[in-house]
ZALOSE-977817 format. One record per residue (C-alpha): residue number from 1; residue in three letters; z, y, x. Coordinates in nm, 4 decimals. Example, Ala and Ser with C-alpha at 12.3 -4.5 7.8 and 13.67 -1.06 7.14 Angstrom:
2
ATOM   resi   resn          Z          Y          X
ATOM      1    ALA     0.7800    -0.4500     1.2300
ATOM      2    SER     0.7140    -0.1060     1.3670
This chain:
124
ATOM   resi   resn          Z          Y          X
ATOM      1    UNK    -0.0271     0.7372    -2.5576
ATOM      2    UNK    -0.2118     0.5232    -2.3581
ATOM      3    UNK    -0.6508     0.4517    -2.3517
ATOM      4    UNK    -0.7698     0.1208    -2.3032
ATOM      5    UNK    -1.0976     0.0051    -2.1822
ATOM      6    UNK    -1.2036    -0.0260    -2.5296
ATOM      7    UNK    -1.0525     0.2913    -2.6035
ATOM      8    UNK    -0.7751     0.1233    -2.8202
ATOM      9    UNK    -0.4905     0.3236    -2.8407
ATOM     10    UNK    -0.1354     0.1918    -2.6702
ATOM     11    UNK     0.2126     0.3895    -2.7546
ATOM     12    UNK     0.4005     0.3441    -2.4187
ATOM     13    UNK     0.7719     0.3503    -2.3646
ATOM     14    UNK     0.8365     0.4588    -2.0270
ATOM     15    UNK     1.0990     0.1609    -1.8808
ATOM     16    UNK     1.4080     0.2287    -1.7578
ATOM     17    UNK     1.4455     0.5532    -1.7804
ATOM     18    UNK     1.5408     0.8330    -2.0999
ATOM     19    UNK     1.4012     1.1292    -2.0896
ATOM     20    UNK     1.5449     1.4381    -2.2789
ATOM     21    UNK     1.5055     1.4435    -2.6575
ATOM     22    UNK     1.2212     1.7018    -2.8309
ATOM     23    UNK     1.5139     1.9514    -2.9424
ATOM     24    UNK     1.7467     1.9013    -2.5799
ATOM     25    UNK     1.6671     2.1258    -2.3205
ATOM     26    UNK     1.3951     2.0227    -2.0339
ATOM     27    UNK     1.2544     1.8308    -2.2918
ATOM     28    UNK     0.9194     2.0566    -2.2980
ATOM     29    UNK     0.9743     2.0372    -1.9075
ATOM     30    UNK     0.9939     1.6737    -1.8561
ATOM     31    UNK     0.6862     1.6783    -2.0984
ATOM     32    UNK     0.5002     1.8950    -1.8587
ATOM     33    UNK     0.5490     1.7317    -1.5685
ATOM     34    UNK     0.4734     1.3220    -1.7665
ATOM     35    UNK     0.1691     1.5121    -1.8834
ATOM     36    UNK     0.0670     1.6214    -1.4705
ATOM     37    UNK     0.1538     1.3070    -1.3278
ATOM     38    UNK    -0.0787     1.1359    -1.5754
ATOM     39    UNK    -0.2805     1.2659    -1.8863
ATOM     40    UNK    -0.6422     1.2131    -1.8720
ATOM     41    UNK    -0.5716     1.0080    -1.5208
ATOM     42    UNK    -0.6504     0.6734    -1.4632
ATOM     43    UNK    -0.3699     0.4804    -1.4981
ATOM     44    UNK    -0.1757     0.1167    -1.5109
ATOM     45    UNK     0.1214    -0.0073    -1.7129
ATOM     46    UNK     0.2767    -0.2920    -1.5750
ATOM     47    UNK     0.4673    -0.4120    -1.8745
ATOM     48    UNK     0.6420    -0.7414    -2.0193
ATOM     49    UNK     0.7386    -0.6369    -2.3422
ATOM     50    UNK     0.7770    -0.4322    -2.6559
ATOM     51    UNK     1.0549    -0.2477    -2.7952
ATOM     52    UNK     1.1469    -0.3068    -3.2453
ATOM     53    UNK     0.8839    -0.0018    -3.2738
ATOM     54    UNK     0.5713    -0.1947    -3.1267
ATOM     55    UNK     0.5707    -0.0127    -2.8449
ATOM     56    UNK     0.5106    -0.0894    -2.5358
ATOM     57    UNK     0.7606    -0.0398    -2.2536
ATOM     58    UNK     0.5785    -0.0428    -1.9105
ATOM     59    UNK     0.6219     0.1331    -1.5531
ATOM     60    UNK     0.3354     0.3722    -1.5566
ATOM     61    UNK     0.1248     0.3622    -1.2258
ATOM     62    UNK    -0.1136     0.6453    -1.1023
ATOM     63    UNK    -0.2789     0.5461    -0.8020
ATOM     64    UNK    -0.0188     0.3015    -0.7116
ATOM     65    UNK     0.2689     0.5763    -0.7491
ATOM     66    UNK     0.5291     0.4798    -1.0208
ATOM     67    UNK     0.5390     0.7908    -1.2502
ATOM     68    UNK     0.8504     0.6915    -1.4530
ATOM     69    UNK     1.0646     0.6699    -1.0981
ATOM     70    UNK     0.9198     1.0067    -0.9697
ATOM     71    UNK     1.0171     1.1181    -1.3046
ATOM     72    UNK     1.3932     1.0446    -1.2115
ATOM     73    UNK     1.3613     1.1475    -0.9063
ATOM     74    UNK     1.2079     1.5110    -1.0306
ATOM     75    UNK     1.5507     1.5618    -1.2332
ATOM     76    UNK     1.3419     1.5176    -1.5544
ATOM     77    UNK     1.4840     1.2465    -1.6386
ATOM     78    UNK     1.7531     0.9594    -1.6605
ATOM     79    UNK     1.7518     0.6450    -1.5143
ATOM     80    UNK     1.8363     0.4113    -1.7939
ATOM     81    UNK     2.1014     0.1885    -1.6571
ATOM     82    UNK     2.1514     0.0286    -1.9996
ATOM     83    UNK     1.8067    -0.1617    -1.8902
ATOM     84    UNK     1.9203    -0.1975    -1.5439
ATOM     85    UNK     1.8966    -0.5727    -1.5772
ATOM     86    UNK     1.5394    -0.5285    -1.6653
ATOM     87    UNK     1.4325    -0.4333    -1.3433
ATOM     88    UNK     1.3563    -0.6030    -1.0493
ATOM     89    UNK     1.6309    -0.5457    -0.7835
ATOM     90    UNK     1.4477    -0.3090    -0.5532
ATOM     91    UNK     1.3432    -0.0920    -0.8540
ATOM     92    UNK     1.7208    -0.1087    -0.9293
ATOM     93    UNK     1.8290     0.0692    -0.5622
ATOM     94    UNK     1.4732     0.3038    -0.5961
ATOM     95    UNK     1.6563     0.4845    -0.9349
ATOM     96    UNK     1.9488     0.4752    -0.8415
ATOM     97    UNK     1.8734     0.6579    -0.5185
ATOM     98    UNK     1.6315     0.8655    -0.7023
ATOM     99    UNK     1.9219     0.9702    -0.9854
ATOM    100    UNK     2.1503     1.0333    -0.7003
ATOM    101    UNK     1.9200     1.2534    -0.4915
ATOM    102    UNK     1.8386     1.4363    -0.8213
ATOM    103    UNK     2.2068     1.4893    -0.9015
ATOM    104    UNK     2.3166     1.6160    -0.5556
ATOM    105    UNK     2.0430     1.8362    -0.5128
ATOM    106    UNK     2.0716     1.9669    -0.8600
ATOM    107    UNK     1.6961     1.9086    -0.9621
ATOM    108    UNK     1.5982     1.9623    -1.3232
ATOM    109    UNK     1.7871     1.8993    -1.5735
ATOM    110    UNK     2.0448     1.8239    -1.3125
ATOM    111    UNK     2.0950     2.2065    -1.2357
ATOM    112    UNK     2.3132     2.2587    -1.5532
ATOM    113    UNK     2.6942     2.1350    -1.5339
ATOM    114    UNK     2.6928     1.8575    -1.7687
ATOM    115    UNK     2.3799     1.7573    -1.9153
ATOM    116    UNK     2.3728     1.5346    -2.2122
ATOM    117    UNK     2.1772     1.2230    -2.2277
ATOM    118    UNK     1.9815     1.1608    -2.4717
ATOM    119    UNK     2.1729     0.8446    -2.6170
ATOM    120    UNK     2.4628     1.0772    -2.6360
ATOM    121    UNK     2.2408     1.4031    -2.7845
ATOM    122    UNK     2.1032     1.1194    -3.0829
ATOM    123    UNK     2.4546     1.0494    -3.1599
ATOM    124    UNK     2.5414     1.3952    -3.2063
């Protein structure tokens, strides 16, 4: 949830990446760590659409850092490579190499054996 300058409110759907469902594990984690990177901060979406909620899916900014690749990069999260195409082609290599780094270093959720994505876990 997003503040405007008018104090409007804005549901945001972080692009390109999934982050672990409410009931999967790191899911309070990755929560956590959204929440330090940017509640009650200052913040910019840069955004193009919405999804068939309303919402709207945007690359959150905090002070110029994108918060939905450190995300990845922190093992908190997926990168979304179903939206791949979305992205601009240097974002592309950034989560990749950010997923990758994740994975071989084992950070977050990437420390368990086989973690489940979430567009597996809602399946389920």
């Amino acid at each position: 949830m997003v503040l405007d300058a008018t104090n409007t409110q804005h549901k945001i759907r972080l692009a390109a990446i999934a982050c672990p469902e409410r009931k999967q594990p790191w899911s309070a984690r990755a929560k956590q760590v959204l929440s330090d990177y940017a509640f009650s901060r200052q913040v910019r979406i840069e955004w193009d659409k919405r999804d068939r909620y309303g919402r709207t899916v945007g690359k959150v900014l905090n002070g110029g850092r994108d918060v939905n690749l450190a995300l990845v990069r922190d093992g908190m999260c997926w990168w979304y490579r179903k939206y791949a195409d979305e992205q601009s082609a240097v974002d592309r290599v950034l989560y990749e190499d950010a997923e990758d780094g994740a994975r071989r270093e084992r950070r977050g959720l990437w420390s368990v054996v086989a973690p489940v994505p979430p567009w597996e876990w809602r399946r389920r």
